[in-house]
C-alpha atoms as a printed R data frame, in Angstrom:
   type eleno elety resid chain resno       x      y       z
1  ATOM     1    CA   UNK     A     1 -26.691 14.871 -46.280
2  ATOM     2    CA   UNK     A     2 -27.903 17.889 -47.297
3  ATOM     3    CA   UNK     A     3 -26.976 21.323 -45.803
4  ATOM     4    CA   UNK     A     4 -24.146 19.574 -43.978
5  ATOM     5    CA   UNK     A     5 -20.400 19.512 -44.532
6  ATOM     6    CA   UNK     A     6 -18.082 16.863 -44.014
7  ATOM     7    CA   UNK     A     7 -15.357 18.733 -41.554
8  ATOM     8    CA   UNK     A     8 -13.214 15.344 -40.211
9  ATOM     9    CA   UNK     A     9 -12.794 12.007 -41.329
10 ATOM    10    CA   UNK     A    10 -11.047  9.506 -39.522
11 ATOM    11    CA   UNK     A    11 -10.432  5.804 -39.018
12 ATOM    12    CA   UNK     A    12 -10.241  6.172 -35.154
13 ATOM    13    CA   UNK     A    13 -14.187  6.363 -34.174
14 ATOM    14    CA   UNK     A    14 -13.105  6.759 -30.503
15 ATOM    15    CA   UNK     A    15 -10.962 10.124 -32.005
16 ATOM    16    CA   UNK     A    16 -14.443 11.213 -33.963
17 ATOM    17    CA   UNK     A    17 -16.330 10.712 -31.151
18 ATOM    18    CA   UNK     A    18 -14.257 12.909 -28.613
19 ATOM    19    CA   UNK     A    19 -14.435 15.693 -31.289
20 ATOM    20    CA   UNK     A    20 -17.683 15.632 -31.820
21 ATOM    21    CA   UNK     A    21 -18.257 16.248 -27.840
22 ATOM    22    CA   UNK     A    22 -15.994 19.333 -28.151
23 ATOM    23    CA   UNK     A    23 -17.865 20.675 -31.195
24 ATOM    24    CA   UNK     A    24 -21.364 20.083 -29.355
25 ATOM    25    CA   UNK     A    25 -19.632 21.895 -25.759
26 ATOM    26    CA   UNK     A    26 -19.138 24.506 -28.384
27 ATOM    27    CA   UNK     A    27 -22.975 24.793 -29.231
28 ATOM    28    CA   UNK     A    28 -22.417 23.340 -32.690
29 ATOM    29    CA   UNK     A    29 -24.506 20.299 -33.728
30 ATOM    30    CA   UNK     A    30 -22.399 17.676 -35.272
31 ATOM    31    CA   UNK     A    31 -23.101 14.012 -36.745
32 ATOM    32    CA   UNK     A    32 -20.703 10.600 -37.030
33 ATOM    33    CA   UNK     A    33 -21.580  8.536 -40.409
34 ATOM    34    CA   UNK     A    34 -19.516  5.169 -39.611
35 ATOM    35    CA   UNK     A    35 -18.785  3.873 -42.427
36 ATOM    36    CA   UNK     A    36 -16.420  0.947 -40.898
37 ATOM    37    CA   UNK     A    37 -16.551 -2.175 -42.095
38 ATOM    38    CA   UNK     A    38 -18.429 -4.377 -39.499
39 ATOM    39    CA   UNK     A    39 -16.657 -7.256 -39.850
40 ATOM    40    CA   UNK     A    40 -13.125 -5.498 -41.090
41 ATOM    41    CA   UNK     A    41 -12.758 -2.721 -39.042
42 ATOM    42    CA   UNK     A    42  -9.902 -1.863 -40.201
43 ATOM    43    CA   UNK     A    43 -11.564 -0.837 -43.669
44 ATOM    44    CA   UNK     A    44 -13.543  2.083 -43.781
45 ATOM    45    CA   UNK     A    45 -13.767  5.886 -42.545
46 ATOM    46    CA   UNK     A    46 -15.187  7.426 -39.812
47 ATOM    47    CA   UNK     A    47 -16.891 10.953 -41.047
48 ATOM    48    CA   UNK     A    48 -18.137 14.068 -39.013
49 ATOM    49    CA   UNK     A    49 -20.476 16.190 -40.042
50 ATOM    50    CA   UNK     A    50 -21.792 19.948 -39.163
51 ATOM    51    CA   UNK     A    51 -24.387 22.056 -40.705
52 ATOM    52    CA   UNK     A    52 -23.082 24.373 -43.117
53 ATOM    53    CA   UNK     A    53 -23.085 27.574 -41.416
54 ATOM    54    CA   UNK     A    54 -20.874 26.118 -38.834
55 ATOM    55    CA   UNK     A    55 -18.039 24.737 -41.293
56 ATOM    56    CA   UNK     A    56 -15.650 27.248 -40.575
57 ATOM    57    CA   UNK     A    57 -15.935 27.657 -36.983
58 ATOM    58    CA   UNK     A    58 -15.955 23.761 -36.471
59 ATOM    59    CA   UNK     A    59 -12.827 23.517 -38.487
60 ATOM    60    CA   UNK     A    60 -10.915 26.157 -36.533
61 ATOM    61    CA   UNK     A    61 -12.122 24.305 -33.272
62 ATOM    62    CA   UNK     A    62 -11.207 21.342 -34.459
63 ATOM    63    CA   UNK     A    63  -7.835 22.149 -35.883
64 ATOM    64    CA   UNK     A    64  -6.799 23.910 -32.294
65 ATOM    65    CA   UNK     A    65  -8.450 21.145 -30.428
66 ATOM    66    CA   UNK     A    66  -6.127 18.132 -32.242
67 ATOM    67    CA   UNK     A    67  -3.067 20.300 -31.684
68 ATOM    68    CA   UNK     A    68  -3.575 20.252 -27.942
């Protein structure tokens, strides 16, 4: 993906989905890439993804939303 940074991977989809709601209430676009195993899911990695610009600013979000 170009011109977007991976900022959190994960294998709990359920945990990449809630923080991708907070970065979008922020006004930040973010994207999931599950990469999970379909049949196996517990092989695989769920990634989320931000626009460049926003790398730093997601990543302080997201590091004082997980401490909460």
């Amino acid at each position: 993906m170009e011109n977007w940074t991976k900022v959190l991977e994960t294998t709990d989809l359920q945990h990449a989905e809630l923080m991708r709601s907070v970065l979008i209430n922020e006004g930040i676009e973010a994207v999931i890439i599950n990469q999970k195993d379909s049949s196996y899911t517990v092989f695989g990695s769920v990634l989320l993804y931000v626009p460049d610009e926003f790398v730093a600013q997601a990543s302080e979000i997201l590091k004082n939303s997980e401490g909460e």
